[in-house]
C-alpha positions in Angstrom: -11.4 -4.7 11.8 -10.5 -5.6 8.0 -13.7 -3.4 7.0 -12.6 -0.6 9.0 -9.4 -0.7 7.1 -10.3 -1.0 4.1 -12.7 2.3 4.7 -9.2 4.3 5.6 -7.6 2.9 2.1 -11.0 3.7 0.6 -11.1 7.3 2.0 -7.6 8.1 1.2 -8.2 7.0 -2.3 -11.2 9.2 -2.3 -9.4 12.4 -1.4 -6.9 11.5 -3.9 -9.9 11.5 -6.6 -11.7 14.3 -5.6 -8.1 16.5 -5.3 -8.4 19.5 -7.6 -5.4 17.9 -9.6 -6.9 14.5 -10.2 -6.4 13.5 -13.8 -9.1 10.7 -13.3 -12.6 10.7 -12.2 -14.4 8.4 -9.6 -15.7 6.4 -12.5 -12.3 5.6 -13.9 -11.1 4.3 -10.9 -13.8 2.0 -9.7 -13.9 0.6 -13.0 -9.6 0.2 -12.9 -9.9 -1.3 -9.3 -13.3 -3.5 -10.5 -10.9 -4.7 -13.7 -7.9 -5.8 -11.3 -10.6 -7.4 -8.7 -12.1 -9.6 -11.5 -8.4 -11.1 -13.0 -7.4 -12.0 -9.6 -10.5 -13.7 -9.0 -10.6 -15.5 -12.9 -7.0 -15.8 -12.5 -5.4 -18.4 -9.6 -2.2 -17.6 -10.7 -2.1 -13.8 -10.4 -3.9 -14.5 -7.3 -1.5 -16.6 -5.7 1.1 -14.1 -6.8 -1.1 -11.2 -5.3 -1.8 -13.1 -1.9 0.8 -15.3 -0.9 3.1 -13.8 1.7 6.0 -16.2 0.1 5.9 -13.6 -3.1 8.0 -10.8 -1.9 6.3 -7.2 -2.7 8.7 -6.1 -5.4 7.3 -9.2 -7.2 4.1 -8.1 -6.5 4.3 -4.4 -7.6 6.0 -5.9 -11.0 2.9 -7.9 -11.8 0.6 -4.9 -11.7 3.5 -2.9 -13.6 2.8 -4.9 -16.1 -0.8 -5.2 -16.3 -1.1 -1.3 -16.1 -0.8 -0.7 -19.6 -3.2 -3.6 -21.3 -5.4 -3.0 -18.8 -5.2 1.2 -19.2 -5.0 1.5 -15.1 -4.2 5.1 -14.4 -0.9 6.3 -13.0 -2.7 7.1 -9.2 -4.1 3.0 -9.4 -1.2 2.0 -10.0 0.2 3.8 -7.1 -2.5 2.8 -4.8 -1.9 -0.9 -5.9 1.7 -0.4 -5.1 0.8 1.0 -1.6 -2.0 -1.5 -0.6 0.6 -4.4 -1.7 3.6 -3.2 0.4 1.1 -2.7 3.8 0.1 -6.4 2.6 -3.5 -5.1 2.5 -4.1 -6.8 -1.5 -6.4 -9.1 0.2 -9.1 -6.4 1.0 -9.5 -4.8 -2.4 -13.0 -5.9 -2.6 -14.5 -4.4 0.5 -12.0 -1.3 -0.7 -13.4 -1.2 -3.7 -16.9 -1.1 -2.7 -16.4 1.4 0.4 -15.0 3.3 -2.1 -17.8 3.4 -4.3 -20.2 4.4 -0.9 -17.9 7.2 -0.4 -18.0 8.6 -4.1 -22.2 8.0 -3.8 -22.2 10.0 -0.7 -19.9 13.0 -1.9 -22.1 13.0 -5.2 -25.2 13.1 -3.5 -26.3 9.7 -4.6 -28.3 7.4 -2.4 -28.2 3.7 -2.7 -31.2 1.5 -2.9 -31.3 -2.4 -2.3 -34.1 -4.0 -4.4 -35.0 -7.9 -3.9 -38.2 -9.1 -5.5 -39.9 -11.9 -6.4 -38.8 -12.1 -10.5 -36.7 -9.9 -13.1 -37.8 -6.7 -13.5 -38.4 -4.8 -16.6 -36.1 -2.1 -17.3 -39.3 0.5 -17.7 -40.6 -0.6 -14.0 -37.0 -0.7 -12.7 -36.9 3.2 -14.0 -40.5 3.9 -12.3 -39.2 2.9 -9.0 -35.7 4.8 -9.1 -37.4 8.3 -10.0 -40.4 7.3 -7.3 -37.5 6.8 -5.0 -35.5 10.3 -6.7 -38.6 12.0 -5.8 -39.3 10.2 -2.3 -35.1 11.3 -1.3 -34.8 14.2 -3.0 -31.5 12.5 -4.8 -30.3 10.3 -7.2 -31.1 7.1 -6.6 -28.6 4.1 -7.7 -30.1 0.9 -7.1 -28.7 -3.1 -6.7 -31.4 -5.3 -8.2 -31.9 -9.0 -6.8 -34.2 -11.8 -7.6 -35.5 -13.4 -4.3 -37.7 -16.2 -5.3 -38.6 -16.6 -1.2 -40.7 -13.6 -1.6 -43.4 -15.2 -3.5 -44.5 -11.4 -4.7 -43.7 -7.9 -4.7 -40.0 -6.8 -3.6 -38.6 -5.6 -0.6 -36.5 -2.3 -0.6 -33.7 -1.4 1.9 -33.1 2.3 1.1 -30.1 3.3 3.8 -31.2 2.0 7.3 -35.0 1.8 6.0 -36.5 -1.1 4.9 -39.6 -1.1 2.7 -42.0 -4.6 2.6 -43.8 -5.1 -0.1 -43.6 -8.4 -0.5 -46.8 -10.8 -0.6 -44.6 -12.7 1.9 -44.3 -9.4 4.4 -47.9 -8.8 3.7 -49.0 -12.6 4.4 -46.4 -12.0 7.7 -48.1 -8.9 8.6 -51.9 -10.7 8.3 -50.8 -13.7 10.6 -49.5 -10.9 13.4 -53.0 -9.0 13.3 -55.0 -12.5 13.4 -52.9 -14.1 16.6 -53.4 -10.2 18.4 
């Protein structure tokens, strides 16, 4: 239900950006929201304040008055805060956040790629695979990078619903199938 909800908030948001009138681009505001995500979570007091149902929302919508200008949110941030305090919805500005982000990808023509593998890897290899997978989708390809030491080798992409093992431990998986058949 809360991720459901927090797609709505993202979509609005979304409209709001992409409205011929915006004075702030897609960018801006995930960065603002990604700013105001990381001080409640560094910050138990301005979390309390944000989440406690004791604080009224007037109290609430001061704090972020305040923070707008060190922290150079936009006017429209601002306003969403405002909004996502008073429908007591603070609580779900990370999965907000990051819907929000899927929705910009998807108007932009950007497809997301997972990536766990074994160890770190290099920034020239982790540029080889995102124009291989550029080339393979026929879009820009923005990738999450994880080290999974479980994998033993290789990596493991998820790219959408699709799920690419490469792994020495999918492989190994794969060998042990073929030998009980």
């Amino acid at each position: 239900m809360s991720l459901a909800v927090a797609k709505q908030y993202a979509q609005a948001l979304a409209d709001l950006v992409f409205a011929p009138n915006s004075a702030v681009t897609a960018a801006q505001v995930a960065d603002q929201l990604r700013s105001i995500e990381e001080l409640t979570r560094f910050s138990a007091e301005l979390r309390t304040i944000l989440l406690s149902p004791a604080v009224p929302p007037a109290r609430k919508r001061s704090v972020i008055a305040r923070l707008t200008e060190p922290l150079g949110l936009a006017r429209l941030v601002r306003n969403f805060l405002f909004v996502v305090i008073d429908r007591r919805r603070i609580a779900l500005l990370g999965p907000i956040r990051e819907a929000f982000e899927r929705l910009v990808d998807e108007r932009e023509g950007i497809v997301r790629a997972q990536v766990r593998a074994a160890g770190e890897l290099r920034p020239e290899h982790r540029a080889r695979l995102e124009e291989a997978l550029g080339r393979l989708t026929g879009r820009q390809v923005r990738s999450d990078y994880a080290v999974d030491e479980e994998l033993l080798g290789g990596l493991v992409l998820r790219l959408g619903s699709t799920v690419y093992d490469g792994s020495l431990r999918g492989r190994l998986e794969a060998l042990r199938r073929r030998l009980a058949e």
